[in-house]
KOLPALUM-453644 format. One line per 2 residues: number of its first residue (from 1); their letters; for each residue y, x, z of C-alpha. Coordinates in Angstrom, 3 decimals, padded with zeros to 6 digits. Each point is the difference from the previous one (the first is absolute). Last residue first. Example, Ala and Ser with C-alpha at 12.3 -4.5 7.8 and 13.67 -1.06 7.14 Angstrom:
2> sa> -001.060,013.670,007.140  -003.440,-001.370,000.660 .
This chain:
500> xx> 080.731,022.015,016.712  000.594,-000.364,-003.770 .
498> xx> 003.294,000.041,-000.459  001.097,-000.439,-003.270 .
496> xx> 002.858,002.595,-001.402  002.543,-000.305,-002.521 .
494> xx> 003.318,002.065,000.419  003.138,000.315,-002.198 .
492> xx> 000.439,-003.900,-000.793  004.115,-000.517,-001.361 .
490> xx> 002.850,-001.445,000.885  002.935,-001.119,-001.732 .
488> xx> 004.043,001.173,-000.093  -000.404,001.180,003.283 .
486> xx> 003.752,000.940,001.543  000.987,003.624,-001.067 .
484> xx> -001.544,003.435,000.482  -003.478,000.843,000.253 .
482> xx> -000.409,001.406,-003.223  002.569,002.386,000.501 .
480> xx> -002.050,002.410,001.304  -000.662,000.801,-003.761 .
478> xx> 003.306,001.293,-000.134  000.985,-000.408,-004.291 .
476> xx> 001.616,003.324,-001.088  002.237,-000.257,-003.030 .
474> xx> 001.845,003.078,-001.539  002.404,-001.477,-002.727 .
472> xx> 000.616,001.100,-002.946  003.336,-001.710,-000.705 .
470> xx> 000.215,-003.847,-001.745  -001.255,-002.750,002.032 .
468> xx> -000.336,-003.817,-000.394  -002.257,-002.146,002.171 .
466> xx> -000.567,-003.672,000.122  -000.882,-003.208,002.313 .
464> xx> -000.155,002.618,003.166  -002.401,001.812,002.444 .
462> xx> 001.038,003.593,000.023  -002.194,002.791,002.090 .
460> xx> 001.234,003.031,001.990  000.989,003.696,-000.450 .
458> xx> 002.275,000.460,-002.853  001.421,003.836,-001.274 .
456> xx> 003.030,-001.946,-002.335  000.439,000.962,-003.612 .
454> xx> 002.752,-002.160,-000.845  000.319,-003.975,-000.260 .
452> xx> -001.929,-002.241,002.345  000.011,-003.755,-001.318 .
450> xx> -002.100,-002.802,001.930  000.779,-003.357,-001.197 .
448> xx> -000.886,-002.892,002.893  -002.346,-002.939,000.972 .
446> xx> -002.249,001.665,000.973  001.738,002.334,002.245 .
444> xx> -002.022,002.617,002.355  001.385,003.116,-000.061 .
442> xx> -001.223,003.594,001.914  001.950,003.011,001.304 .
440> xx> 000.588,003.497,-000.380  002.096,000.586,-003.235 .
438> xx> 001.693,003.396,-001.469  003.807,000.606,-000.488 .
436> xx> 002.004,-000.480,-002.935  -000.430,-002.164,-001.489 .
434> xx> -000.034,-004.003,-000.447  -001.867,-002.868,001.913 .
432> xx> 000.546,-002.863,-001.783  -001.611,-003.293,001.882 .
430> xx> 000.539,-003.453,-001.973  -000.208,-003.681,000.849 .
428> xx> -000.412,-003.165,-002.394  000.648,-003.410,000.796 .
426> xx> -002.754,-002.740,000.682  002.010,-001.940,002.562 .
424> xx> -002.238,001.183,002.493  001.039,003.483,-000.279 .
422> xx> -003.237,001.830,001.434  001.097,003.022,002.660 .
420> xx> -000.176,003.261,-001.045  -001.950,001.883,002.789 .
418> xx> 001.014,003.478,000.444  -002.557,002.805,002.375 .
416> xx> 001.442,003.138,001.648  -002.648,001.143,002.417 .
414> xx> -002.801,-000.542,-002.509  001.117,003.053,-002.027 .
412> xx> -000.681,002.297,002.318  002.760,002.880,001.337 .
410> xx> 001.283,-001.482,002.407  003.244,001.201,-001.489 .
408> xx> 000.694,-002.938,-002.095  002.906,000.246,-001.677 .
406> xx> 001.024,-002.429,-003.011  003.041,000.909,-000.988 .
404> xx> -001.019,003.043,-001.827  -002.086,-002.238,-002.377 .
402> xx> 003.286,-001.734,-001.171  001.139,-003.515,000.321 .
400> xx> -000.056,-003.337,-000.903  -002.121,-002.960,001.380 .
398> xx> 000.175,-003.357,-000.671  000.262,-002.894,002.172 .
396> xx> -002.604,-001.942,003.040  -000.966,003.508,001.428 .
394> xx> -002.773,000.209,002.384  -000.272,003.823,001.353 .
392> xx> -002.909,001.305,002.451  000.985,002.954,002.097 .
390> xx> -002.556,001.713,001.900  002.105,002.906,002.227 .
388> xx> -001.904,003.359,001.169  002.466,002.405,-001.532 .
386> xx> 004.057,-001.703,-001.381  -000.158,-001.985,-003.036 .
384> xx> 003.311,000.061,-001.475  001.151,-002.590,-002.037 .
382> xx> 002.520,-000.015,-002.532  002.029,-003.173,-001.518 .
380> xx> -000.113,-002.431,-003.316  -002.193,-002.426,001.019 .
378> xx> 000.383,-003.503,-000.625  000.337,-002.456,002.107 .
376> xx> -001.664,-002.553,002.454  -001.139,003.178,001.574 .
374> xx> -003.417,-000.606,002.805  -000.905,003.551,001.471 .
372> xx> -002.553,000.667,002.325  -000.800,003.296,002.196 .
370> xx> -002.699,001.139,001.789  000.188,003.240,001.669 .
368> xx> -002.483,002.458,001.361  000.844,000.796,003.301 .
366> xx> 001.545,003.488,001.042  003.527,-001.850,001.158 .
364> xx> 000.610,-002.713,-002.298  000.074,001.520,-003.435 .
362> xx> 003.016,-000.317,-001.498  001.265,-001.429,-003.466 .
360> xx> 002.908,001.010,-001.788  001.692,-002.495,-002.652 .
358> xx> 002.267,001.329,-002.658  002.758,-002.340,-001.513 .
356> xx> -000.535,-002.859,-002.583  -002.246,-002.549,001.768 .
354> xx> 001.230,-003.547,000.279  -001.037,-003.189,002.395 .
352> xx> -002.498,001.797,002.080  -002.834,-001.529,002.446 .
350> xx> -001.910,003.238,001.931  -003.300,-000.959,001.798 .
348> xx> -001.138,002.433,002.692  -003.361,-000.435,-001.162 .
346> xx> -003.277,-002.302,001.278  -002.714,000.854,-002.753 .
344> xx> 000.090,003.355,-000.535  000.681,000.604,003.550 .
342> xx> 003.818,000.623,002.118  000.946,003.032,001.303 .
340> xx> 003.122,-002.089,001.848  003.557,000.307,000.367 .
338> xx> 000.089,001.185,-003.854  002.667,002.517,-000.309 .
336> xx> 002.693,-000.304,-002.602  002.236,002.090,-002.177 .
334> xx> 002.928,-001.249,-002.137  001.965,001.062,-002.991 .
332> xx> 002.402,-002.644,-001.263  -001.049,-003.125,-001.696 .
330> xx> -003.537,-000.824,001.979  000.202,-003.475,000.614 .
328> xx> -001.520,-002.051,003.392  -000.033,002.852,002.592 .
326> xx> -001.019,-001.569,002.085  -001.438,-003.551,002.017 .
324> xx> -003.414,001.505,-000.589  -002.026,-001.817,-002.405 .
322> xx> -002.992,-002.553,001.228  -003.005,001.231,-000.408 .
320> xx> -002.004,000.185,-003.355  -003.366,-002.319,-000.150 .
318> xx> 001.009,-002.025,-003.016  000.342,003.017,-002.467 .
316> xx> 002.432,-000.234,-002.432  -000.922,-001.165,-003.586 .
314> xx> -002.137,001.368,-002.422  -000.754,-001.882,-003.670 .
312> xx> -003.638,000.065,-000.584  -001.036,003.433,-002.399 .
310> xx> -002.769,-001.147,-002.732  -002.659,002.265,-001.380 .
308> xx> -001.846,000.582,-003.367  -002.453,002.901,-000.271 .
306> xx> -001.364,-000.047,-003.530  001.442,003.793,-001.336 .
304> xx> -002.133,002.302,002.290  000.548,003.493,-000.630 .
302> xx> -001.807,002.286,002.573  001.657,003.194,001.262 .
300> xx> 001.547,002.605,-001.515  002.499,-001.577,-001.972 .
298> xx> 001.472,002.279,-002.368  001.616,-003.099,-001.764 .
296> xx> -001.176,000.503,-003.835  -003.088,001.308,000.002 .
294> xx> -000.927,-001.934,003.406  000.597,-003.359,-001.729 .
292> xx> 002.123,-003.145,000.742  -000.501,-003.155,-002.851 .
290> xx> 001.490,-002.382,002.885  -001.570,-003.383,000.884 .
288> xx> 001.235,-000.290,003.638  000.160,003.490,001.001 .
286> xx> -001.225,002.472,002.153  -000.252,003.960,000.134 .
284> xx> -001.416,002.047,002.890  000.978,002.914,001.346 .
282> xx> 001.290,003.682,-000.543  002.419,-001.570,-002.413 .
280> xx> 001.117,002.973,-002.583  004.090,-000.946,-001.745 .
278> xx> 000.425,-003.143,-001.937  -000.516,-003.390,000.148 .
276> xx> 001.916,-002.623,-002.390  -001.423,-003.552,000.900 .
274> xx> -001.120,-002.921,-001.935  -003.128,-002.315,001.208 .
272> xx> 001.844,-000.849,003.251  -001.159,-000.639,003.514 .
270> xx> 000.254,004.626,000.802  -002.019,001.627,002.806 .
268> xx> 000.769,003.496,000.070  -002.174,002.171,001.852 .
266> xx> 000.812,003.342,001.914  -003.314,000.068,001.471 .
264> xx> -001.814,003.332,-000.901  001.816,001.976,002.655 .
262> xx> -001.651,-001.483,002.972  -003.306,001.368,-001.736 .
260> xx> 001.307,003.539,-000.483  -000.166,000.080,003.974 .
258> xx> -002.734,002.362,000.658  001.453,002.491,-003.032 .
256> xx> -003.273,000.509,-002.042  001.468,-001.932,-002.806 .
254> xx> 003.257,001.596,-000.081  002.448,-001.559,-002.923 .
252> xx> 001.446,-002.657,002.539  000.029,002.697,003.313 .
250> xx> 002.568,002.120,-001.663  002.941,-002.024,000.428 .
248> xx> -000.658,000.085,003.777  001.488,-003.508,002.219 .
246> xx> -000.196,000.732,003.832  -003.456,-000.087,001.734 .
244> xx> -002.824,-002.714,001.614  002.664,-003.020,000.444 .
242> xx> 001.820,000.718,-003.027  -002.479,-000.846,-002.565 .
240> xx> 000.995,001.062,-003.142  000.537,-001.562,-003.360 .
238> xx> 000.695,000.870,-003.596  002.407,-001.058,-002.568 .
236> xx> 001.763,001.945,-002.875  002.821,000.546,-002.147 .
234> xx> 000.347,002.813,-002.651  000.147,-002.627,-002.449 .
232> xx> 002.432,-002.419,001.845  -000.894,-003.279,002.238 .
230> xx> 000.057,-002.115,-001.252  000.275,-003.537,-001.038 .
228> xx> -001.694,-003.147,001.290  000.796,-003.859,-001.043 .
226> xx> -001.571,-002.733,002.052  -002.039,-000.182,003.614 .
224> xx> 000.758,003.186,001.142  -001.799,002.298,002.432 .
222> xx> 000.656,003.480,000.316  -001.825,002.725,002.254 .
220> xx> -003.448,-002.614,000.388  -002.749,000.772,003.156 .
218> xx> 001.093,-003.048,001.684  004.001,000.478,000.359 .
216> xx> 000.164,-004.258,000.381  -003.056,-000.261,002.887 .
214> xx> -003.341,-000.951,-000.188  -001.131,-001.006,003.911 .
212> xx> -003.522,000.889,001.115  -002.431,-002.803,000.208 .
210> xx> -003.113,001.346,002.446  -003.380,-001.935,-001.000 .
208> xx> -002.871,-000.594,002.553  -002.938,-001.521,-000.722 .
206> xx> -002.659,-002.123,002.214  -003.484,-001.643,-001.063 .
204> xx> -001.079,-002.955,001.728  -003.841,-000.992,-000.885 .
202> xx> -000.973,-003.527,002.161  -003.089,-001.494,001.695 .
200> xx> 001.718,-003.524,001.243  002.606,-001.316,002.915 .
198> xx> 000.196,003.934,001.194  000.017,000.638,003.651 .
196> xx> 002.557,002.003,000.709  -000.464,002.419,002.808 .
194> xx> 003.625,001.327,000.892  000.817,003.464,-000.217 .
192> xx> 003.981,000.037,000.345  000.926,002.807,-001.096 .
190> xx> 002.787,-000.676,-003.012  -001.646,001.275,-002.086 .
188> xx> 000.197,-002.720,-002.950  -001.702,-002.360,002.031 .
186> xx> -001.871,001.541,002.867  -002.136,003.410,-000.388 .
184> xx> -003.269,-000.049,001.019  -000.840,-003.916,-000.151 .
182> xx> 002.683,-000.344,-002.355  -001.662,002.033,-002.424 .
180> xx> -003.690,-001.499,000.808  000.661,-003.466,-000.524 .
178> xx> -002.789,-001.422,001.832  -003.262,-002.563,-000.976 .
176> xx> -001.077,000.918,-003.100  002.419,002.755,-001.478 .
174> xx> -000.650,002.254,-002.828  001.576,003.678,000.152 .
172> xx> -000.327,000.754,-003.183  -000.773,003.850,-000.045 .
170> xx> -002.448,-000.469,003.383  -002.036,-002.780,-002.361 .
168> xx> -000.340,002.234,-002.690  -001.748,002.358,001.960 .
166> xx> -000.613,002.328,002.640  000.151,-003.209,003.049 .
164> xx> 001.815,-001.803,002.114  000.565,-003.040,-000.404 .
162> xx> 003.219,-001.883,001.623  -000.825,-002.348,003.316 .
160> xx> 002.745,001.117,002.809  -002.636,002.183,001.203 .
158> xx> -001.364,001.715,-002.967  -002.818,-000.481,-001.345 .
156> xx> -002.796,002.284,-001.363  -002.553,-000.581,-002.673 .
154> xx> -002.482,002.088,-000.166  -000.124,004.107,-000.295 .
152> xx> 001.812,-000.289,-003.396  -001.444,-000.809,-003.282 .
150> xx> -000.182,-003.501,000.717  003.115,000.286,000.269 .
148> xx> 000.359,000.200,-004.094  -001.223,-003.696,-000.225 .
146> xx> 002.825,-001.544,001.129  000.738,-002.235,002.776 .
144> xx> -000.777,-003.334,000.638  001.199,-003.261,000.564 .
142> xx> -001.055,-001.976,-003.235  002.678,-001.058,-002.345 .
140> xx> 003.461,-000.825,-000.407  002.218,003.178,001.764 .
138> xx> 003.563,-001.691,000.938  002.436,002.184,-001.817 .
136> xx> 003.236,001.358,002.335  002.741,002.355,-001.521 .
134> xx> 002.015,001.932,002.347  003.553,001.625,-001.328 .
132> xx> 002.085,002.651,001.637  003.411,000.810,-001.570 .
130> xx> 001.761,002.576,001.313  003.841,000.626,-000.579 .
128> xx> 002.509,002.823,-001.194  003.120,-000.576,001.006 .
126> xx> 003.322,001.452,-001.178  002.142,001.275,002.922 .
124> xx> 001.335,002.995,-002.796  000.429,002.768,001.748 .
122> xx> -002.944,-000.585,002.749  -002.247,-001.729,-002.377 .
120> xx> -001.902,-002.537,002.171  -003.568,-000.073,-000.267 .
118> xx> -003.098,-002.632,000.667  002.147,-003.180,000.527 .
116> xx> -002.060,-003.091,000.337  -001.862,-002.501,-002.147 .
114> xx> -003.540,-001.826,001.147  -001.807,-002.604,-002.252 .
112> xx> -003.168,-002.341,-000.019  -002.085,-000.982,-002.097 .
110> xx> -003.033,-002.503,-000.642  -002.615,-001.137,-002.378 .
108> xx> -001.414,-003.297,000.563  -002.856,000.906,-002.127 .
106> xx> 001.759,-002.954,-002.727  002.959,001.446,-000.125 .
104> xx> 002.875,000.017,002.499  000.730,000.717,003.813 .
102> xx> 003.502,001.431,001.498  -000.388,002.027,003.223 .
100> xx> 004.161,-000.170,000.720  002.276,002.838,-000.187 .
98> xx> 001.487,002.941,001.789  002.796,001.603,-000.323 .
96> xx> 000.512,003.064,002.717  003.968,001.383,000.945 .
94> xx> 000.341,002.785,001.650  002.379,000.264,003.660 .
92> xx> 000.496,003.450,000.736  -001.655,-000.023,002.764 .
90> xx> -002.574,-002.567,-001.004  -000.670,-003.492,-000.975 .
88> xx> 001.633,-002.441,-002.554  -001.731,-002.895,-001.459 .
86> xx> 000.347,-002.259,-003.553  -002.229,-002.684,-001.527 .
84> xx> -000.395,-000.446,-003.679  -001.894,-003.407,-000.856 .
82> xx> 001.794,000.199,-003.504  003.156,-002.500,001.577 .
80> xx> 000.103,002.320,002.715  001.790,002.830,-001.890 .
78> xx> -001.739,003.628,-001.028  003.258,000.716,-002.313 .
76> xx> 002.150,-002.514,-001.167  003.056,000.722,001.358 .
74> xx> -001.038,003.959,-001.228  000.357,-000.758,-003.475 .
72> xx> -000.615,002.402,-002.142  -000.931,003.604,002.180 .
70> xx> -001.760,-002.175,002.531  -001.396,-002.106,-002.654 .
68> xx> -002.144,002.392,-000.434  -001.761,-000.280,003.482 .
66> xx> -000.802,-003.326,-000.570  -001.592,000.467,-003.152 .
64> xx> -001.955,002.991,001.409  -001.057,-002.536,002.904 .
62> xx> -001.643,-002.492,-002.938  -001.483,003.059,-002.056 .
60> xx> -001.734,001.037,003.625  -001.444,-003.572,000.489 .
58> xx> -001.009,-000.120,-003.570  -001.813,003.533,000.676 .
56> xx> -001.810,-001.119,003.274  -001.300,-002.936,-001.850 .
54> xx> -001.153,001.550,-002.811  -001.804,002.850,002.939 .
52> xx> -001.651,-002.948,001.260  -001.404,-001.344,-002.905 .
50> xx> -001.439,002.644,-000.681  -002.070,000.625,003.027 .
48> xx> -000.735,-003.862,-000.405  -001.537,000.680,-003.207 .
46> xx> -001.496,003.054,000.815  -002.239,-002.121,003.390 .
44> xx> -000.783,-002.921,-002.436  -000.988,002.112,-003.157 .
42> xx> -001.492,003.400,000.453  -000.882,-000.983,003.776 .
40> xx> -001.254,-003.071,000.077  -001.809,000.606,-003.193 .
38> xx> -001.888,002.531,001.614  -000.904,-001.928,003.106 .
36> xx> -001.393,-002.685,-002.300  -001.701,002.172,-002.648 .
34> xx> -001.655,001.862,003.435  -001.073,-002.891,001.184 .
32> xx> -001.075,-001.148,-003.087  -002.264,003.130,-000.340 .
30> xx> -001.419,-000.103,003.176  -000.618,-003.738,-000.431 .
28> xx> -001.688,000.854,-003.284  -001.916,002.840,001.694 .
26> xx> -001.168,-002.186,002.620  -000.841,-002.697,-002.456 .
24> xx> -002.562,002.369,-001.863  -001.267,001.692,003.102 .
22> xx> -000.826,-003.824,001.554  -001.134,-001.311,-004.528 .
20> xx> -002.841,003.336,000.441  -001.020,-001.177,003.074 .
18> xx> -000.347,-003.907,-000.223  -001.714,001.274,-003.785 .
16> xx> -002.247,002.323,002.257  -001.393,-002.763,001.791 .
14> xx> -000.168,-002.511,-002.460  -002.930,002.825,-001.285 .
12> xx> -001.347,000.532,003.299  -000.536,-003.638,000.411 .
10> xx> -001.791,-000.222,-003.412  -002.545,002.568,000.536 .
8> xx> -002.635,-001.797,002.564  -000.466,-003.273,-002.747 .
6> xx> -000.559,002.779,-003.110  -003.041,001.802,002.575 .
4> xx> -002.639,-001.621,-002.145  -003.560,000.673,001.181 .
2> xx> -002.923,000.001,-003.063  -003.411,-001.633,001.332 .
């Protein structure tokens, strides 16, 4: 009789399939586990990461707008109405913006904004301001970290809740239950380590921008807006940088001189497509339009012939003092004495009705001395520019008079600065400055026609609606004057994120 053993087999064989399907579906859980933790990071946990630093930026872009229209409009400058509030704290007292948390998109997306002074230019009082920005993204998605700790010696957490770790979760920082910065470091550092429990996980990321002030002598040695000519054949313009060494002729053709690059930036910055230029510029070149080319102009610098620019119309300053009570006309010789030292921006203010006598200015005691003058007139005197005095000239007339009359014996070019005041009937102004004598001092008069006749040594810049000269003239631009002068704009000159 022949035994089958078929009937005994069949449970090992379901057996083994129960088996072989267990490994199966434990490695396609593995492997959807994995899928799923891996898409949470490369998508979900990057998005939000992203996100974050958009919203950090806009917030940044919004403050940078604000701070801007500190050199346009100042009224309207960080106001309430744009969820701007204002504090003052310290010895001296500095003044920190702050906005709102505002919320938008569909992530619910968030920023917030800080502004306050980082630097104030001791000659000039111009501010230069910080702009810290936080950008919030809720993370969508699983709560979990990334892969890459896995790498590390297990996950570790800190005490206030952030992971720890060697990987891509330590870079980003993700927050489940505590915000981790202000945890360690309070809002925007100011201290105070709170424990804030966060509403839902969350990526902040943090940057910091500093908005330093652009001023009228930036980098330029003449500025016009409409017609240029000059300055002679044998003319030229350089620069020099006074505060590391007096002004060397030979330093512009020296390459391996340490300060050849402060002489490269005698530029000329013309808003016109026609212009006579002669002489060697030891700059740049600029026009709106022109058909300028180094064979022809000796430049020896760049050429750029697309750089259109406006100049607003100036007008005095709003944050002068009051004038002293005298003297109120200068038409016989006269000398004063400021009764204070004075800053940049608080003056001993000066308000004249005529000018056509010579002016001495003293400095008070061993101080240096700030000194503002308002003429309703034109100017047709001398001043003298005694050491250690900052004198600062706003002139609502014309101007007339010889280099030699002009004496400023501070010896920089920022101590003696003219500001042509804007006709607001739309009239025209002039400044001629005729030989003999040599020029230390710097113009700013948009709205006026600059004329210097002779061959005059000049140290200083010219802002002005044209220029017409006709000697070989020596020109040296100061490149320390490029902190001189009210803010005309602003611009970013630091970008960092911090990543704490």
């Amino acid at each position: 009789m022949k035994v089958s053993f078929i009937q005994n087999e069949r449970g090992n064989v379901l057996l083994c399939a129960v088996c072989t399907i267990f490994v199966i579906s434990l490695i396609a859980a593995n492997v959807l586990l994995n899928c799923t933790a891996r898409y949470n990071q490369a998508s979900n946990q990057v998005r939000s990461w992203n996100e974050a630093l958009y919203a950090a930026e806009s917030g940044a872009d919004i403050a940078y707008s604000e701070v801007r229209k500190i050199a346009s409009n100042p009224a309207s400058a960080f106001g309430a109405s744009n969820g701007w509030t204002t504090s003052v704290s310290g010895t001296p007292p500095t003044i920190t913006y702050t906005s709102g948390t505002t919320t938008y998109g569909t992530n619910g997306m968030r920023m917030s904004q800080q502004v306050d002074l980082f630097y104030s230019d001791p000659t000039s009082g111009n501010a230069w301001y910080r702009i810290r920005s936080k950008g919030t993204s809720l993370l969508q998605g699983l709560q979990r970290t990334g892969l890459d700790d896995r790498l590390s010696n297990g996950n570790r957490f800190a005490a206030n809740g952030a992971t720890r770790g060697d990987g891509d979760t330590l870079l980003r920082k993700i927050d489940f239950r505590y915000d981790h910065f202000m945890a360690t470091y309070g809002e925007w550092f100011k201290g105070v380590t709170t424990t804030p429990i966060v509403a839902a996980p969350q990526l902040s990321r943090r940057i910091e921008l500093i908005a330093s002030p652009i001023t009228p002598f930036d980098d330029v040695a003449i500025k016009v807006t409409g017609n240029f000519y000059g300055l002679g054949s044998a003319a030229y313009i350089d620069s020099f940088r006074s505060s590391v060494g007096p002004y060397d002729p030979t330093v512009k053709t020296n390459p391996s001189d340490p300060r050849y690059v402060d002489s490269q930036s005698g530029s000329v910055q013309i808003d016109n497509a026609t212009a006579t230029i002669m002489g060697d510029i030891y700059g740049n070149l600029y026009t709106n339009g022109g058909t300028a080319t180094k064979k022809t102009l000796n430049v020896h610098g760049t050429i750029d012939n697309s750089v259109p620019f406006t100049l607003d119309s100036f007008s005095i300053p709003t944050y002068l003092p009051a004038p002293q009570a005298s003297p109120t006309k200068v038409t016989s010789n006269t000398t004063i004495t400021p009764p204070a030292a004075g800053t940049a921006r608080a003056p001993t203010m000066y308000l004249l009705s005529s000018f056509n006598k010579q002016l001495t200015i003293n400095q008070n005691g061993s101080s240096e001395t700030y000194v503002a003058i308002h003429l309703t007139s034109d100017f047709t005197g001398q001043i003298d520019v005694k050491p250690g005095v900052h004198v600062q000239f706003f002139i609502d007339g014309n101007v007339d008079v010889k280099a030699r009359d002009l004496v400023n014996e501070t010896g920089y070019a920022g101590n003696l600065q003219f500001y042509g005041i804007s006709p607001t009937d739309g009239s025209s102004r002039h400044i001629n400055i005729d030989s003999p004598g040599d020029l230390l001092a710097t113009f700013y008069a948009p709205s006026a026609d600059f004329t210097m006749n002779g061959n005059p040594d000049v140290t200083g810049a010219i802002i002005a609606k044209s220029f017409y000269g006709n000697g070989n003239t020596s020109w040296h631009y100061d490149r320390s004057l490029d902190s001189l002068g009210d803010p005309t704009d602003y611009r970013i000159t630091s970008y960092v994120e911090d990543i704490r």
